[in-house]
N, C-alpha and C positions, 0 to 999 in steps of 0.2 A: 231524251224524248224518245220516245218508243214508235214503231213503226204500225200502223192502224195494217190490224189483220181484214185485207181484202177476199179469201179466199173464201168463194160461196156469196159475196156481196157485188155481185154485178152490177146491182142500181150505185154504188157508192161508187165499186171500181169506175163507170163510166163518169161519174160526176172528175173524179180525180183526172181521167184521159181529155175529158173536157176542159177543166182546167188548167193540164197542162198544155196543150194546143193554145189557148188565149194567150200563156207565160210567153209560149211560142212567138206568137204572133206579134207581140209585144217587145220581145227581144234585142231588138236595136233602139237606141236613145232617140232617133232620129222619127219612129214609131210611136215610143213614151211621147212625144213633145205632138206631136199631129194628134194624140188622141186628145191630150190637155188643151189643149187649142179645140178641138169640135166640144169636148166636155163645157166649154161656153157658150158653144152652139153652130151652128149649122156654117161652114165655109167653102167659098171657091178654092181651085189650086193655088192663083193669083196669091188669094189673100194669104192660104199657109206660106207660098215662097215669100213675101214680103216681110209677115210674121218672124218667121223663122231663120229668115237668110240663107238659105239653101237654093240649089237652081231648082228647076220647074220637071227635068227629066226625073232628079232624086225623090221631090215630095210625089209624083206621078207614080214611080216604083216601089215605092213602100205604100202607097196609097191601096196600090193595087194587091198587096200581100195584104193590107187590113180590110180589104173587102175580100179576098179569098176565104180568110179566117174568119169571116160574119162579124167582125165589129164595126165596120161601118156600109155605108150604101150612100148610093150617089142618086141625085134628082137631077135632070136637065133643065136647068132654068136660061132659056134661047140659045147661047153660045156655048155657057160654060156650065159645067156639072157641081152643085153644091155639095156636098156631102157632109153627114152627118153619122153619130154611134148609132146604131143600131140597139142599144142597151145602155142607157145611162148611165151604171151598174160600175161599167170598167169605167169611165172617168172616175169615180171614188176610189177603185183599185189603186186607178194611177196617182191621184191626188194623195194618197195614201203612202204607194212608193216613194213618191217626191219626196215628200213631205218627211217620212220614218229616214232617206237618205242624207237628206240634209240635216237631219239631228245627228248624225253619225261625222258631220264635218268639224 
């Protein structure tokens, strides 16, 4: 496979810096599974540590790296903050990941 000549393509080159930052962002399993989990839709912290079985400081810290990264965003609803993708887009990325990884098992 051959390497796509970006020189002189700055609209492309930026699309590639941009997706590499989301790979980024995505980069820990524990990140892949918080997104799969909002990709059904909108949840509390609560519900991902219960989901997931992780404590509540771990999902809170990577929650917080996937809203640095603009993949999700948080609502206040009274106590606790729901959060949600920001782009539907990367749930299929990651459905995608999952999915091509476990063919490889």
């Amino acid at each position: 496979m051959s390497t796509p000549d970006v020189t002189g393509q700055s609209a492309a080159y930026e699309a590639y810096e941009a997706a590499a930052e989301l790979l980024r962002a995505l980069s820990a399993p524990i990140r892949v599974a918080i997104v799969a989990e909002l990709g059904a839709g909108e949840r509390c912290v609560h519900e991902l540590v219960e989901k997931l079985g992780v404590s509540q400081p771990l999902v809170s810290q990577h929650l917080r790296v996937l809203r640095g990264a603009g993949v999700v965003r948080g609502a206040r609803r009274g106590r606790e903050i729901a959060y949600s993708l920001v782009d539907e887009h990367v749930a299929h990325i990651v459905a995608d990941a999952v999915s091509h990884a476990r063919e490889g098992t």
